[in-house]
N, C-alpha and C positions, 0 to 999 in steps of 0.2 A: 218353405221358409216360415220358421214359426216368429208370429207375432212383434215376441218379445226380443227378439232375435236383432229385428231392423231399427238401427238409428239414424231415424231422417232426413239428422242433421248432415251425415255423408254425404247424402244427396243433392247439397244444393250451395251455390259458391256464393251465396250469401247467405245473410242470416237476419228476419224478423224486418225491421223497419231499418236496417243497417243498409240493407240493398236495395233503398232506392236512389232514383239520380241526385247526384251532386246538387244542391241547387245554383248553379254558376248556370249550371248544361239544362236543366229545367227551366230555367232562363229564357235560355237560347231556344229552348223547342218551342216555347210559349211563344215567341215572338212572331207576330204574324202580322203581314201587310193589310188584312183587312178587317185585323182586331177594330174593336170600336167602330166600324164602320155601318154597321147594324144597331138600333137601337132595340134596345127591350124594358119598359118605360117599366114593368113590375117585377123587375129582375134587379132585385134587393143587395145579392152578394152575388158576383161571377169569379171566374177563372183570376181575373185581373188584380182582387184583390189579394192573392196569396194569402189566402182565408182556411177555416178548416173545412167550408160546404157551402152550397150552392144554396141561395135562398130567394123561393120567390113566390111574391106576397098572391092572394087566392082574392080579395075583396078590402084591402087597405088595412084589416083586422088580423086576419089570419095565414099564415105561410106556410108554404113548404119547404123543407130543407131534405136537401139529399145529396149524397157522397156513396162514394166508395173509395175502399182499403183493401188489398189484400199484400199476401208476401210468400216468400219461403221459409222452410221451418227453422227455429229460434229452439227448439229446443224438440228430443228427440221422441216422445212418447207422442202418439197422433192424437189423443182425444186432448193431451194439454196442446199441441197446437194447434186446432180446433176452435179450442178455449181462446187462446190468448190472442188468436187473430179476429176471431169475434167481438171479444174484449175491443179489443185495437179501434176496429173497424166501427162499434158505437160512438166511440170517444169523439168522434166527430160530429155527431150529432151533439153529444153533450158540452162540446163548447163552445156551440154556438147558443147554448142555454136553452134546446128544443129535447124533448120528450120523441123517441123512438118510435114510427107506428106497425113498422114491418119492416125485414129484410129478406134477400134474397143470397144465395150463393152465390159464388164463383169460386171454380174448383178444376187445376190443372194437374191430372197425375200422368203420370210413368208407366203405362200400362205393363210392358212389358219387363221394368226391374221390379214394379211393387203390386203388390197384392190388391185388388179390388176391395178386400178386406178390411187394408188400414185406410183405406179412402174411407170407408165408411165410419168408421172410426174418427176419423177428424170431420166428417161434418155431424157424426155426435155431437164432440164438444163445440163446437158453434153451434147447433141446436140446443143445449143447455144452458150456454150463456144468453141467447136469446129470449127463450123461457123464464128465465132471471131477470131479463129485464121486460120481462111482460109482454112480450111481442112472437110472433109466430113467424118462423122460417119458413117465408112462402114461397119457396121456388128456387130456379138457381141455371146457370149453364156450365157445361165441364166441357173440357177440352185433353187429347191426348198432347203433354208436353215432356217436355228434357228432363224439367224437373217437377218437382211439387209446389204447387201454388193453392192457396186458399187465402178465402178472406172473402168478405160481403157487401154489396149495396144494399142501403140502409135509406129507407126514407122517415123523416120527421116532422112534425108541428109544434109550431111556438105561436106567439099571440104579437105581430109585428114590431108593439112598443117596447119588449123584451127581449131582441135578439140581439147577442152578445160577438162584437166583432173581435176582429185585433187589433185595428187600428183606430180606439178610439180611448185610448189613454191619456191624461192628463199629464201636464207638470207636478211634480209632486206625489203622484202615488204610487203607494209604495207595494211593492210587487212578493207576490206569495206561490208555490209551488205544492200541490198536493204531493209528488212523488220524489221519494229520494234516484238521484244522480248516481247511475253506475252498470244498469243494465248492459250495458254490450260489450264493457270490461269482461263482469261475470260469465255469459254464454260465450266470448271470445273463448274465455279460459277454461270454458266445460268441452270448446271443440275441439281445445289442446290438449285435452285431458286432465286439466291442474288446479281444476275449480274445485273445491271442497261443496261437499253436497250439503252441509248447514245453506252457505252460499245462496246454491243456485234455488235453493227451497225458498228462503226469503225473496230473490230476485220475483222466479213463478209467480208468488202469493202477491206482490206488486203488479204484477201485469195481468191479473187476475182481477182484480181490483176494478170493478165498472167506474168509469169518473160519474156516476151521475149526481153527485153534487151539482154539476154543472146545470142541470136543468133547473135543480131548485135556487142556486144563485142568481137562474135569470130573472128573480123577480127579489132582489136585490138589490137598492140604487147606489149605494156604496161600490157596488163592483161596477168599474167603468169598460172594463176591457177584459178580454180572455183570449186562451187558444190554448191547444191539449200540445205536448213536446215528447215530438215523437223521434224520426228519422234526422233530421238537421241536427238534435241534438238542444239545449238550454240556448247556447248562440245563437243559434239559425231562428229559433223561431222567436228570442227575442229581439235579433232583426229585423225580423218582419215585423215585428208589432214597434219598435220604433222607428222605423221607415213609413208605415203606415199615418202613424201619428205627426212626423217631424220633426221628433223628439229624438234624445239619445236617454241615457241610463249608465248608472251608478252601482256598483254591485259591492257586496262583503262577502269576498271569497271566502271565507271559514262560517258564516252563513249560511248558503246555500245548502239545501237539505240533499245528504250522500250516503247510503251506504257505506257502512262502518271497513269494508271490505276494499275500497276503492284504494287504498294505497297500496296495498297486496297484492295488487292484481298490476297496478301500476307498477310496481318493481319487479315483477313477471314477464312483464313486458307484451301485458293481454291487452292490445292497442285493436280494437277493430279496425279494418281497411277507410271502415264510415266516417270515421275521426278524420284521418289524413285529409280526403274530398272536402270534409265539410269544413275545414280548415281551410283550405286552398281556395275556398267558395267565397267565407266570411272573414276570416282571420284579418286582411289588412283591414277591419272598420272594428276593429278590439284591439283595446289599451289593455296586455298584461304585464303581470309583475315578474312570471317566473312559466318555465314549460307545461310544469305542470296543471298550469289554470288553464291551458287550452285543452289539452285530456280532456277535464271536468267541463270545460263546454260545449265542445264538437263531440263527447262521448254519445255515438246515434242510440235513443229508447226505442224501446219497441213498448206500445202501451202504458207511456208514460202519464205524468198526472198532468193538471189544469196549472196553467201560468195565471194569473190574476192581476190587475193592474186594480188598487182598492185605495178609494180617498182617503190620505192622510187622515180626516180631521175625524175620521168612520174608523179606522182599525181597531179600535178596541170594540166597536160594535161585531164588526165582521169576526173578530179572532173568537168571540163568546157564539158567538152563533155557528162557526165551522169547530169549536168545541165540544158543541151538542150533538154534529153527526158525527164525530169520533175521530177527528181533526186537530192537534196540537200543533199548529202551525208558526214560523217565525220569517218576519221581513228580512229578504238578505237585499234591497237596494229600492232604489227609486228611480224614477223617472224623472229628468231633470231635461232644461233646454237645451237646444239644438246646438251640438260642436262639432268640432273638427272630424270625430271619430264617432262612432256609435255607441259600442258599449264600454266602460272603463272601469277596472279592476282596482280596488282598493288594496 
């Protein structure tokens, strides 16, 4: 079987960050009778706070953070999904505003449908993106599995008075998203065959995309909050950042940054399975206006950008400064106090 031949994507019944659990059922697995029951007095960020990494402080100064990402393939060439699960799998580092110091594989193949060869190939492109961002792919475990899995643990350092939660958003500020809204429409639509390959080229080049803006942000005090929106979707995870807080949020649906493609795929009827879940998870704590603003919110990313929660009375500071790293950015809402509902659609 030559190379060129095999499309990945066949092999695996999900796709990217679309196939992880629901967060309703993540929930449920979390919940453990002797959570909190243990203290860890320099253990900064855990499990508990539905955070995007684990942070814990080294001498009151300096931390480590560390996570792990992986998935099945999103798209069907191995060295791009390589690439873009490595992508993925930093982005957690960089929202919590920490600098990368090494990673490690994890890598599940199919020994007997796929070639030992496109395995290699996809931890290429994770070593590339690693290399990218300065860091050495030190390692890794494989496994014989069903399907194809990759993705990596990632460890990082930040400087304690700089690490960037989700749940420490204010009243008032107003919320910014490095990546446009639409990725699992698009790969939906390429696994149906109906994607136009402009498309899925712009989608790639987005998930491609290191967030490390993020690290440079964390030394930043206008930005009060973050987290990278991945699998849950813009909803999910700006649930959790206003659950976190105790706040709810205000949004302008023709705001939000989208993929000019997103209604076409929409009338297609390229709905990932991920949408439905993460709907059924979050949907009764969002005020919309119409069906389609739930699409656009439970749509799950794979290697999506940085959510931001940024002081009012700072955004023209912040908007001139993420314009210098090549950043055009525009507020679609805010953070506002605590109601009935969580998020609400204008």
């Amino acid at each position: 079987m030559e190379n060129q031949e095999i499309k990945l994507t066949k092999y695996s019944h999900g796709a990217g960050c679309g196939c992880k659990i629901s967060p309703a059922v993540l929930s449920e697995i979390l919940q453990s009778e002797d959570s909190g029951k243990v203290s860890f007095p320099n253990l900064l960020v855990g499990n508990e706070e539905s955070d995007d990494a684990a942070v814990i402080s080294l001498d009151g100064e300096t931390a480590i953070v560390s996570t792990t990402d992986f998935f099945m393939p999103i798209v069907d060439d191995p060295f791009d999904f390589g690439a873009i699960a490595a992508t993925n799998a930093l982005s957690d580092i960089y929202a919590m505003g920490a600098k990368p110091l090494m990673a490690i594989a994890i890598l599940g193949w199919p020994i007997s449908k796929l070639p030992a060869a496109v395995a290699s190939k996809v931890l290429e492109g994770g070593r590339s993106v690693c290399h990218k961002a300065g860091i050495p792919l030190a390692g890794g475990h494989s496994i014989d599995a069903p399907e194809p899995i990759f993705g990596l643990a990632v460890t990082g350092s930040i400087a304690v008075n700089q690490v960037k939660r989700n749940s420490t958003a204010k009243v008032g500020d107003r919320l910014y998203l490095t990546k446009p809204i639409g990725v699992g429409m698009v790969t939906t639509a390429e696994k149906k065959e109906l994607a136009d390959k402009a498309d899925v080229l712009l989608a790639k080049t987005s998930m491609l995309k290191l967030n490390d803006i993020g690290a440079l942000a964390a030394g930043w005090s206008e930005v009060h909050a973050m987290t990278d929106v991945t699998g849950f979707g813009l909803g999910g995870h700006l649930t959790e950042m206003c659950k976190g807080a105790s706040f709810s949020a205000q949004l302008e649906l023709d705001k939000i940054p989208c993929f000019g493609f997103v209604q076409k795929y929409i009338d297609l009827d390229c709905i990932p399975g991920g949408t439905h879940r993460n709907w059924d998870s979050y949907g009764n704590g969002i005020v919309i206006t119409s069906d389609r603003d739930k699409l656009i919110l439970a749509d799950p990313q794979t290697s999506g950008g940085l959510l931001m929660a940024v002081d009012p009375n700072k955004t023209d500071l912040f908007e001139r400064k993420m314009k210098e790293e090549g950043y055009s950015l525009v507020s679609f809402g805010e953070i506002i106090p605590k109601k009935d509902k969580i998020i609400y659609i204008n």
